[in-house]
MOPAC internal coordinates of N, CA, C and O (Angstrom, degrees):
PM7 1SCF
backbone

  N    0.0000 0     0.00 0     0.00 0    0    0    0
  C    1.4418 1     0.00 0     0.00 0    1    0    0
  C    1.5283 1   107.59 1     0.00 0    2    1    0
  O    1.2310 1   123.17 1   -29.66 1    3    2    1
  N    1.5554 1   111.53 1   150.34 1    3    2    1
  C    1.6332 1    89.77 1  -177.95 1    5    3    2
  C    1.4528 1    89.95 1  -144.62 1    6    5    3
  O    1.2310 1   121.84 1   -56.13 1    7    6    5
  N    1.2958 1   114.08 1   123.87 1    7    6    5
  C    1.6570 1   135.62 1   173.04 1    9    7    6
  C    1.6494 1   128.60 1   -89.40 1   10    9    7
  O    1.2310 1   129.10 1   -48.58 1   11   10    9
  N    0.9579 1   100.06 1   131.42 1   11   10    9
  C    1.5597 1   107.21 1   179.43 1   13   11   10
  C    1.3273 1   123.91 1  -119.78 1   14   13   11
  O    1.2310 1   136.23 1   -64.06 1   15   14   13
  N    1.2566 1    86.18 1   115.94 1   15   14   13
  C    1.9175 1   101.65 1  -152.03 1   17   15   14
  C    1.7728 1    97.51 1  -100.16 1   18   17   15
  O    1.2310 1   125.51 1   -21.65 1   19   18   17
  N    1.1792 1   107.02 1   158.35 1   19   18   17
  C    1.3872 1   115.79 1   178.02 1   21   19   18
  C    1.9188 1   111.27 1  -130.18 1   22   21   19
  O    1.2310 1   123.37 1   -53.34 1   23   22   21
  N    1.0954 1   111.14 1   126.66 1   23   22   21
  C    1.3986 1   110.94 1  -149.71 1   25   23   22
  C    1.3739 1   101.56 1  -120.30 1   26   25   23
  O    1.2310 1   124.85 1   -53.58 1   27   26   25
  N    1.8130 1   108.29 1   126.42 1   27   26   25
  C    1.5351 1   109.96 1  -170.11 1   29   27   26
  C    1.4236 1   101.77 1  -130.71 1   30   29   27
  O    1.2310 1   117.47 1   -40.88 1   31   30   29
  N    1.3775 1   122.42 1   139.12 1   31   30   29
  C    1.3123 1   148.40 1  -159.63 1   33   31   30
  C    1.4764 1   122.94 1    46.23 1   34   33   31
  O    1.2310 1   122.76 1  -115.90 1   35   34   33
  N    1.5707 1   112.31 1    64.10 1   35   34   33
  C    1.5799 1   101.99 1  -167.15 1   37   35   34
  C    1.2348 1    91.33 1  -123.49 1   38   37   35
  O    1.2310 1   112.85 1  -161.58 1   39   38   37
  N    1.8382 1   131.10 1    18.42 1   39   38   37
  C    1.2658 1   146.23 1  -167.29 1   41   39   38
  C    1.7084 1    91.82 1   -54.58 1   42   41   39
  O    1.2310 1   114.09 1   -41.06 1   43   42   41
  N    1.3383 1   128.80 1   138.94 1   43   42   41
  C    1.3324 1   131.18 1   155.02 1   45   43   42
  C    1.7656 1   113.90 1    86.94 1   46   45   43
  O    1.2310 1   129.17 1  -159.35 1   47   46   45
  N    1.5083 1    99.94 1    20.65 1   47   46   45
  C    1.4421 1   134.81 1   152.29 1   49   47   46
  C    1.3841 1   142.38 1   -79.73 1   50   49   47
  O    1.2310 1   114.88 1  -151.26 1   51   50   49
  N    1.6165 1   127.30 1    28.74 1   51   50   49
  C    1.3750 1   104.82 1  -142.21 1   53   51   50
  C    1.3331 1   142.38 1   -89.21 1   54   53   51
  O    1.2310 1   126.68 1  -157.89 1   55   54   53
  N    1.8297 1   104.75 1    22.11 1   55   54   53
  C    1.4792 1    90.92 1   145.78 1   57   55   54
  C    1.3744 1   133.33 1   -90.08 1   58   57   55
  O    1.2310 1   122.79 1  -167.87 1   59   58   57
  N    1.5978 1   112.27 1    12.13 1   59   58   57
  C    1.4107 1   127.46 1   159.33 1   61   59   58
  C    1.5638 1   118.90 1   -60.80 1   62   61   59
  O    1.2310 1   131.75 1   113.54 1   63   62   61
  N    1.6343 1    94.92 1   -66.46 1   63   62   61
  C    0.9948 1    95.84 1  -140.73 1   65   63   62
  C    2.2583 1    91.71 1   -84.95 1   66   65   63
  O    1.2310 1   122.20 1  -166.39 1   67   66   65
  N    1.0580 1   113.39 1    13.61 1   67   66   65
  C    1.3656 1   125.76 1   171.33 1   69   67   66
  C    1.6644 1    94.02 1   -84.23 1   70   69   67
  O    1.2310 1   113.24 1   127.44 1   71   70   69
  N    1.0626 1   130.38 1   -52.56 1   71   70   69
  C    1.1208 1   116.59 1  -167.48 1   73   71   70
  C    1.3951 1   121.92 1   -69.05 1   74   73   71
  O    1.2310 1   123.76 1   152.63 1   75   74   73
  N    1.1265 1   110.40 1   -27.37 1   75   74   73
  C    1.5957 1   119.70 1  -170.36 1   77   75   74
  C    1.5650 1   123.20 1   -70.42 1   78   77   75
  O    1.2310 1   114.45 1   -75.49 1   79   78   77
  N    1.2657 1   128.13 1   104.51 1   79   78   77
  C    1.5803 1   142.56 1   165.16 1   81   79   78
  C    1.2356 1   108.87 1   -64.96 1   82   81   79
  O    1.2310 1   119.16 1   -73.33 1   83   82   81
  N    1.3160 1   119.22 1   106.67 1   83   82   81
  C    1.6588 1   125.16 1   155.58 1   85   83   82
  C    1.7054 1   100.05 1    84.87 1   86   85   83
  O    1.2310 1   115.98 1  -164.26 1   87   86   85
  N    1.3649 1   125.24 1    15.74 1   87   86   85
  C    1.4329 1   109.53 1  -163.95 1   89   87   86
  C    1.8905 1   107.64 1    84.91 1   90   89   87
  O    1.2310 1   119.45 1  -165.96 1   91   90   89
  N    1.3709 1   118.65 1    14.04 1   91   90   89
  C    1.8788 1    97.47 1  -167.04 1   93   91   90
  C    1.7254 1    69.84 1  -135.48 1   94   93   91
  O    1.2310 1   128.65 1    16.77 1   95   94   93
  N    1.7026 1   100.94 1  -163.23 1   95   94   93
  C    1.6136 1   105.20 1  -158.84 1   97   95   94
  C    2.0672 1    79.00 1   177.28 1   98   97   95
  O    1.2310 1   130.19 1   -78.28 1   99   98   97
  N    1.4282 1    97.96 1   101.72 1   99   98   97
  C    1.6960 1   114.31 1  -174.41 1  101   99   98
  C    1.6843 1    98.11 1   -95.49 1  102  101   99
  O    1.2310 1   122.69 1   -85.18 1  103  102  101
  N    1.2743 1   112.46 1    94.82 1  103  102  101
  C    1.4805 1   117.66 1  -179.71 1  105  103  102
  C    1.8731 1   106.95 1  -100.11 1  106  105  103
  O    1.2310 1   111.43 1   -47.92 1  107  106  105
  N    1.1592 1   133.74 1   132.08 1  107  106  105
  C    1.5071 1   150.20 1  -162.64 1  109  107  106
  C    1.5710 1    92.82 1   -88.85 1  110  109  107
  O    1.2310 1   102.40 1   -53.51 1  111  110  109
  N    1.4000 1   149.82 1   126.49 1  111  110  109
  C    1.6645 1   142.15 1   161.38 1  113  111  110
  C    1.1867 1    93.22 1  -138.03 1  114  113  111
  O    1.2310 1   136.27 1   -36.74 1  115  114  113
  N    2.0372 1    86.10 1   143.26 1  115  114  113
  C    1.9275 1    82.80 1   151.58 1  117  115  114
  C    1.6149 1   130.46 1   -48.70 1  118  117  115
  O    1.2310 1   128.39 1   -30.55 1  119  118  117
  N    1.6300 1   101.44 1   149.45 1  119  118  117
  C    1.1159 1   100.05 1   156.36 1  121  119  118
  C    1.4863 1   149.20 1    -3.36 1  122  121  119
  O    1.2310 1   131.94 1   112.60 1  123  122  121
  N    2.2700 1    94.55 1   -67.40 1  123  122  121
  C    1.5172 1   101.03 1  -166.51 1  125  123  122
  C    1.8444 1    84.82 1  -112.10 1  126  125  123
  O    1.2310 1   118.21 1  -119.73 1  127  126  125
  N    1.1475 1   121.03 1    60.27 1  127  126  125
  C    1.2878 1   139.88 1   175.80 1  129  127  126
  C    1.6676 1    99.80 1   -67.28 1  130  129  127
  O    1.2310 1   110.54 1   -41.87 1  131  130  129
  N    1.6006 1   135.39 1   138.13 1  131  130  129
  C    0.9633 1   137.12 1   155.44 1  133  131  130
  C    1.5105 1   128.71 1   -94.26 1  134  133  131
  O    1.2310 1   119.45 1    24.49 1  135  134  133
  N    1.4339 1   118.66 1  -155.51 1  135  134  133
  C    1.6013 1   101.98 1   170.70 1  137  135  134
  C    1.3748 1   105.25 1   -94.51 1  138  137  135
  O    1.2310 1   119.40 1   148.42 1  139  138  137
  N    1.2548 1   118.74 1   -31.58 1  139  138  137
  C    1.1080 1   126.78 1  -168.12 1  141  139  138
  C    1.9307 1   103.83 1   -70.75 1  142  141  139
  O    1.2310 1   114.36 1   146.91 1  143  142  141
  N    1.2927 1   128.28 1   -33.09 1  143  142  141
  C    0.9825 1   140.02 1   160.92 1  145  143  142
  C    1.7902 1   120.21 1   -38.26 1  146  145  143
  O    1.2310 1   131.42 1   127.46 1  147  146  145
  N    1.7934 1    95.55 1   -52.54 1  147  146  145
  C    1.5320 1   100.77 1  -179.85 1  149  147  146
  C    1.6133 1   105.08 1   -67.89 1  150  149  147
  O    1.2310 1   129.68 1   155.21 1  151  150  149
  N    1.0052 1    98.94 1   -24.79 1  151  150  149
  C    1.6411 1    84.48 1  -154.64 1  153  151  150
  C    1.7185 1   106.65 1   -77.60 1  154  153  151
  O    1.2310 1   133.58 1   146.19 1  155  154  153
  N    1.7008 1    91.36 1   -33.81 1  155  154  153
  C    1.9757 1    89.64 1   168.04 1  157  155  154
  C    1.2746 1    96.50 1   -62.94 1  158  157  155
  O    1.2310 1   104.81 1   120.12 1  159  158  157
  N    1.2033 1   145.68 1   -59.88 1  159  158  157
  C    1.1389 1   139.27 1  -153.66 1  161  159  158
  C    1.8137 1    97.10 1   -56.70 1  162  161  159
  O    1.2310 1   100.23 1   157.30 1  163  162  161
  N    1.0659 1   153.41 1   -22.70 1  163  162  161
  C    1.2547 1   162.02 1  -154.32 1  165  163  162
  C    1.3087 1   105.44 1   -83.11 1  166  165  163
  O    1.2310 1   125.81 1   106.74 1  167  166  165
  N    1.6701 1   106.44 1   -73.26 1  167  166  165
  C    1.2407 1   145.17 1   163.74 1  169  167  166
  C    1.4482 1   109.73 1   -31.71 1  170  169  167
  O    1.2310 1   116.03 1   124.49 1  171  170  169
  N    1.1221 1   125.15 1   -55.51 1  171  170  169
  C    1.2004 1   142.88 1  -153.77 1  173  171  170
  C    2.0802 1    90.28 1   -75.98 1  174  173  171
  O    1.2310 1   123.74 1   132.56 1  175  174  173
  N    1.1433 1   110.43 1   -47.44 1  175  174  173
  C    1.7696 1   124.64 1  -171.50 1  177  175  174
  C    1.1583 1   112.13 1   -80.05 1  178  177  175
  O    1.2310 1   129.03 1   126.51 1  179  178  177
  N    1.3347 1   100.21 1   -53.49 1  179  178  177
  C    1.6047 1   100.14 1  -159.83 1  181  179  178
  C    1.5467 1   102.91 1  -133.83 1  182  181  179
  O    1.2310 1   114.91 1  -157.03 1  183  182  181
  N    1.6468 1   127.25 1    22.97 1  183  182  181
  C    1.9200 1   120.06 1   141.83 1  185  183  182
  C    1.3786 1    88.09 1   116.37 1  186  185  183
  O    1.2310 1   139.07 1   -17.59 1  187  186  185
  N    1.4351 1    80.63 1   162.41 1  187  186  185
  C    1.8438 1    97.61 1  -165.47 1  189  187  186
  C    1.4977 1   111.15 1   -77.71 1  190  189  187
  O    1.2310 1   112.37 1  -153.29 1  191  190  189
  N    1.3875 1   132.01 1    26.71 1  191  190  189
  C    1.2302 1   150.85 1   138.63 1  193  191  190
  C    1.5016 1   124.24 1   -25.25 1  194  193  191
  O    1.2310 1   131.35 1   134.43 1  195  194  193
  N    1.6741 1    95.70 1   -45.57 1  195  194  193
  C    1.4712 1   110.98 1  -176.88 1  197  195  194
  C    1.4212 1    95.31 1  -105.80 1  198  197  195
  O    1.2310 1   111.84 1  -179.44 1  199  198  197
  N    1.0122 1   132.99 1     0.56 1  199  198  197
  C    1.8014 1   124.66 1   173.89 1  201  199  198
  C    1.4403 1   110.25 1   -36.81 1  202  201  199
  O    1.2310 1   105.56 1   -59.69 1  203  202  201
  N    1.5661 1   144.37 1   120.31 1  203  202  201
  C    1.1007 1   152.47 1   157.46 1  205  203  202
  C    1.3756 1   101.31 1   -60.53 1  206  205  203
  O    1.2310 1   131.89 1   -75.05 1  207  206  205
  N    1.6931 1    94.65 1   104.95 1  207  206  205
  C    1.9360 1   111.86 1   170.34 1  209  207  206
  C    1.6117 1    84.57 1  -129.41 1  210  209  207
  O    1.2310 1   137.20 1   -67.95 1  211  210  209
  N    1.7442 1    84.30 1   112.05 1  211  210  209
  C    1.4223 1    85.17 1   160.92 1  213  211  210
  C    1.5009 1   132.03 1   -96.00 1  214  213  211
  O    1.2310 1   119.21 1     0.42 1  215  214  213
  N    1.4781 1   119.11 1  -179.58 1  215  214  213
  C    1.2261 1   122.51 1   164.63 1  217  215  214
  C    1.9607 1   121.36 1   -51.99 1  218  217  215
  O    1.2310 1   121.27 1    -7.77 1  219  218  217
  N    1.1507 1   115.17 1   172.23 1  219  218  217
  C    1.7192 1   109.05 1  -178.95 1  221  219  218
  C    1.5250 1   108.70 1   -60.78 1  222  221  219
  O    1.2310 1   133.24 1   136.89 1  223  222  221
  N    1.5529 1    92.02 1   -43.11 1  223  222  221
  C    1.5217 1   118.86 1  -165.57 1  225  223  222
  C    1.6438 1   104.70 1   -56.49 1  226  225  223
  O    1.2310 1   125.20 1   116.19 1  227  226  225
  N    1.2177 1   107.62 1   -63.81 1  227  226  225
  C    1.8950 1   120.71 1   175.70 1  229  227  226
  C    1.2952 1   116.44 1   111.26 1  230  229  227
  O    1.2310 1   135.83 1  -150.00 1  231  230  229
  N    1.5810 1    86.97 1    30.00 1  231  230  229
  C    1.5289 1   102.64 1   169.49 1  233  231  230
  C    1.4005 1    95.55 1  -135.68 1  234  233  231
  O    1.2310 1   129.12 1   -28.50 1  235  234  233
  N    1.1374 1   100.03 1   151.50 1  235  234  233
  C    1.6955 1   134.38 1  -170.72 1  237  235  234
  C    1.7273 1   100.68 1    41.32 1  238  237  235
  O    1.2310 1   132.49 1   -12.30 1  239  238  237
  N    1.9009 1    93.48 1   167.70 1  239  238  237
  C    1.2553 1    72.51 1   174.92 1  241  239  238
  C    1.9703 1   118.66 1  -129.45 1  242  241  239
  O    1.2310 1   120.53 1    18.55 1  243  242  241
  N    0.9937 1   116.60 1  -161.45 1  243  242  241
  C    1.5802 1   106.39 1  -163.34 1  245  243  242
  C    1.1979 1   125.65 1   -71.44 1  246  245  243
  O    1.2310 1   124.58 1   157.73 1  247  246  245
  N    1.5101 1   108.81 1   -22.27 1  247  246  245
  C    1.7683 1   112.83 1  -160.27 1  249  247  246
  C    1.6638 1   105.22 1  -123.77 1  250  249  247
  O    1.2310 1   121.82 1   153.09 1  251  250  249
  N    1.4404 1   114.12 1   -26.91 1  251  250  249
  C    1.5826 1   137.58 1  -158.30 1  253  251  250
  C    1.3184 1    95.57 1  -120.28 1  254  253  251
  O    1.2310 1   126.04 1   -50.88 1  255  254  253
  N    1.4613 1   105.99 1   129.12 1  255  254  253
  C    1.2520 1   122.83 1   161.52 1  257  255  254
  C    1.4745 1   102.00 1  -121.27 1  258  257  255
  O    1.2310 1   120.11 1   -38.49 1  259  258  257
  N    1.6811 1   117.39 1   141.51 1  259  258  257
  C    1.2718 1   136.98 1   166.49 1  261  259  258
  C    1.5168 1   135.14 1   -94.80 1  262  261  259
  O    1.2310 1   106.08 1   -35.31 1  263  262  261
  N    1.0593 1   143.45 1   144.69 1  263  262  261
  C    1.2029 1   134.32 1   176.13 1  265  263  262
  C    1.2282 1   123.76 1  -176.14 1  266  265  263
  O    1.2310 1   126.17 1   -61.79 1  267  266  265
  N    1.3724 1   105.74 1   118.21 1  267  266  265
  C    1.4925 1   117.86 1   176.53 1  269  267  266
  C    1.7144 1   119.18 1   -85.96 1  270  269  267
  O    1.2310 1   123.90 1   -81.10 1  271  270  269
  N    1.0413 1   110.12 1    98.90 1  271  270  269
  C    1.9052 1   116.57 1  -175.57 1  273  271  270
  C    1.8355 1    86.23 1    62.42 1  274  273  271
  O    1.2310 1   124.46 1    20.06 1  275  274  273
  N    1.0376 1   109.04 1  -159.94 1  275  274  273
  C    1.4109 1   107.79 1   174.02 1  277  275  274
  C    1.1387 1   147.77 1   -41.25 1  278  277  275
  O    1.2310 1   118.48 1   163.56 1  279  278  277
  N    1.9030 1   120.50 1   -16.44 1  279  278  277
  C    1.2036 1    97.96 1  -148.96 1  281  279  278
  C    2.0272 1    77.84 1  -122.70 1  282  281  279
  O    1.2310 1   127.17 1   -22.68 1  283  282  281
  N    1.3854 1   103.81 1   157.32 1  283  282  281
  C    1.2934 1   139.70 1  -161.15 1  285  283  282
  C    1.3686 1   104.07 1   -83.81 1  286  285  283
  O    1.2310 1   112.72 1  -110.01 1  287  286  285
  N    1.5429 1   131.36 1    69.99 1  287  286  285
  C    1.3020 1   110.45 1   144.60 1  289  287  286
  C    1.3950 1   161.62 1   -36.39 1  290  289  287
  O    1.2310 1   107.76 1   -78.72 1  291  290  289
  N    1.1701 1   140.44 1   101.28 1  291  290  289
  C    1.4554 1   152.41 1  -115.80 1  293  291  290
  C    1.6105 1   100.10 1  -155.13 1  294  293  291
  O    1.2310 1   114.14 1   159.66 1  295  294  293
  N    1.2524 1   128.70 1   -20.34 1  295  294  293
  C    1.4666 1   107.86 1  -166.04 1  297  295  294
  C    1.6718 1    95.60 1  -111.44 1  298  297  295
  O    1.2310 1   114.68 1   -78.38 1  299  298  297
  N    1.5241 1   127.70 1   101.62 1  299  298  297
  C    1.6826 1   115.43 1  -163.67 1  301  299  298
  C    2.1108 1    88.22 1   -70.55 1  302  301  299
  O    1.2310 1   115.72 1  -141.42 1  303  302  301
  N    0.7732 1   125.73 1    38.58 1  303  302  301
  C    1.4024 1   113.86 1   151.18 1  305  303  302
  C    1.8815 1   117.18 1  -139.23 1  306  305  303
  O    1.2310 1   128.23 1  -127.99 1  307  306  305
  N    1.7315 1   101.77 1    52.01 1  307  306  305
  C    1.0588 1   120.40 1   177.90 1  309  307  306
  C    1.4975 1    98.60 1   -77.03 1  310  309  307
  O    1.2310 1   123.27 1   -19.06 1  311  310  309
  N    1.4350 1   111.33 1   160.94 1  311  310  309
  C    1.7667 1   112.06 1   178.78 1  313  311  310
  C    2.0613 1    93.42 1  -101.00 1  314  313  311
  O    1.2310 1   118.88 1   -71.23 1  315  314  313
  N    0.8715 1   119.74 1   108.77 1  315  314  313
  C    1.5805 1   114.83 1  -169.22 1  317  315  314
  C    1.6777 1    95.90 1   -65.46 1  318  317  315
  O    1.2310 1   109.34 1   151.23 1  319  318  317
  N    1.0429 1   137.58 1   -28.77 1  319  318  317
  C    1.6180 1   147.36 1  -152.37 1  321  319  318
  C    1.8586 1    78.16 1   -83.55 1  322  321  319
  O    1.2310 1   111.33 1   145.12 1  323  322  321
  N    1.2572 1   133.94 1   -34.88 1  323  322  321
  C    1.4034 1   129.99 1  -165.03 1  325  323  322
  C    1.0510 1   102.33 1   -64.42 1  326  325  323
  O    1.2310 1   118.23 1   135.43 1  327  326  325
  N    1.8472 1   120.98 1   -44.57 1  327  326  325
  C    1.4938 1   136.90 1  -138.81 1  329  327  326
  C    1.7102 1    93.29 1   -92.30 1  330  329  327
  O    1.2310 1   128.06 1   111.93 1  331  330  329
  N    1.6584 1   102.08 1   -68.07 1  331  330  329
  C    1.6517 1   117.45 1  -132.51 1  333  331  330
  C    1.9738 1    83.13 1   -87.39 1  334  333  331
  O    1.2310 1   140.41 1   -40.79 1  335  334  333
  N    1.6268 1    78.00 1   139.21 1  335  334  333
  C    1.4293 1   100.21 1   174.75 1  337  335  334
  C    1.5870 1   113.59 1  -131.67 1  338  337  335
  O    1.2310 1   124.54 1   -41.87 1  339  338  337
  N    0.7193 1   108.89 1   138.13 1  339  338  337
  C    1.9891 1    94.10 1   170.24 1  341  339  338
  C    1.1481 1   133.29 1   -64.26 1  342  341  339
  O    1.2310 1   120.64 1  -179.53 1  343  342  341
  N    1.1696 1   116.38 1     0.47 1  343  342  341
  C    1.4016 1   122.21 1   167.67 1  345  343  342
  C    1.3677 1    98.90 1   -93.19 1  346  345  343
  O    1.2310 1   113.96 1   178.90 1  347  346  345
  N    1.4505 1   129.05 1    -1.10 1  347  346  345
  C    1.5441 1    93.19 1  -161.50 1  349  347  346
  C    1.8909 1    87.00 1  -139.95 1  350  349  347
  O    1.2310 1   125.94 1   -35.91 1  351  350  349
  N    1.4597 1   106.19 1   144.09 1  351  350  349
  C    1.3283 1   118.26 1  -178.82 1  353  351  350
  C    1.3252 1   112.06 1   -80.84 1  354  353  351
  O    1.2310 1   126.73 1   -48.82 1  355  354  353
  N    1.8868 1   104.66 1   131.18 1  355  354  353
  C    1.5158 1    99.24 1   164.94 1  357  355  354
  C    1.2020 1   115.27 1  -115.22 1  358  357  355
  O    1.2310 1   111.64 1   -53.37 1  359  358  357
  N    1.2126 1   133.36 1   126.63 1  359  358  357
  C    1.2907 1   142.03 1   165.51 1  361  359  358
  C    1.8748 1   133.61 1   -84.98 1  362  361  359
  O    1.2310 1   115.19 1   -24.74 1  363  362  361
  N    1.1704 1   126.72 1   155.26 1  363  362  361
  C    1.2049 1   121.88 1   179.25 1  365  363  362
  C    2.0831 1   101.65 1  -142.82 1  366  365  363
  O    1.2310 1   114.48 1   -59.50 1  367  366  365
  N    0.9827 1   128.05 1   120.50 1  367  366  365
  C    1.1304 1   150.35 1   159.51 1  369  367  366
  C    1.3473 1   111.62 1  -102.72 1  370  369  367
  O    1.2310 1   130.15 1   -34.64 1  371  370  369
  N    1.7786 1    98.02 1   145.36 1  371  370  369
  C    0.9579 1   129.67 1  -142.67 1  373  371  370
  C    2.0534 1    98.56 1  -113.46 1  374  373  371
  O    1.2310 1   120.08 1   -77.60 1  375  374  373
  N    0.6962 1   117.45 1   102.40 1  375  374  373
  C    1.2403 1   115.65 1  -170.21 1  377  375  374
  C    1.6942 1   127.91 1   -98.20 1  378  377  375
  O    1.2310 1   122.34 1   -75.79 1  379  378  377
  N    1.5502 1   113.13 1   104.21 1  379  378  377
  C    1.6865 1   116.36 1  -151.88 1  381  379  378
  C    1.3875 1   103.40 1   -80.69 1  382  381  379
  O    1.2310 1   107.77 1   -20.84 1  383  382  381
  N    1.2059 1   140.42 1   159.16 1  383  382  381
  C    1.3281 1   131.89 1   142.41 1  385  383  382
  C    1.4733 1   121.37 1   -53.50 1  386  385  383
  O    1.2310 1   121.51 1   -50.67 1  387  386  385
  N    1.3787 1   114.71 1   129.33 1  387  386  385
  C    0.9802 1   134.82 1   174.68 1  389  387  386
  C    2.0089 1   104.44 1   -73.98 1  390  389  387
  O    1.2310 1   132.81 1   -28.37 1  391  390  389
  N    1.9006 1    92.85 1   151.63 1  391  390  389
  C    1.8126 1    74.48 1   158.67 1  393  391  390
  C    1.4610 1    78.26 1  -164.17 1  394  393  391
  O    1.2310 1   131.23 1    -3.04 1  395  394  393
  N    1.6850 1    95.93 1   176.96 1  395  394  393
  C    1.3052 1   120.71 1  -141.52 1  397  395  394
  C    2.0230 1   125.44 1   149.48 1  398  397  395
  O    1.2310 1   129.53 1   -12.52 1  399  398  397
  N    1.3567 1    99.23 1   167.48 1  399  398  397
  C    1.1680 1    88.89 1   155.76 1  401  399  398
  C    1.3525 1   117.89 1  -179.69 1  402  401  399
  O    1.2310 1   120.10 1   180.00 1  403  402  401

């Protein structure tokens, strides 16, 4: 299966942002590929950025948010072959700590 991901806030990354065509990032997976699958697969290319740290709970995870067209992937043992369609964009953002108080 091969997915085309669109990648938001990974500015100041650069084996990210070397990889990326047009703003998208054409990654090759098996078939019965999960989410949790892509994201090693991420990790594995382009740095432990994409490392799956999850929540306590073991749902979603801490730093990465997923999403196929709208809806919010959260379970890293999603079947992606269920989700991703070619008509429809998946994205992954990159989520910084905030500070403040």
């Amino acid at each position: 299966m091969q997915v085309t991901l669109k990648l938001l806030g990974f500015h100041g990354f650069p084996d990210v942002e070397n990889a990326l065509a047009n703003g998208a990032l054409v990654l090759s997976l098996s078939d019965d590929a999960t989410l949790e699958d892509l994201l090693q697969t991420l990790a594995a290319n382009y740095g432990p950025i994409f490392q799956p740290k999850r929540f306590p709970t073991g749902i979603g995870f801490g730093r990465i948010s997923v999403f196929v067209g709208d809806e919010f992937l959260e379970d890293p043992q999603t079947r992606l072959a269920d989700k991703v369609d070619p008509d429809v964009e998946m994205t992954i953002a990159l989520l910084r700590p905030l500070r403040g108080g």
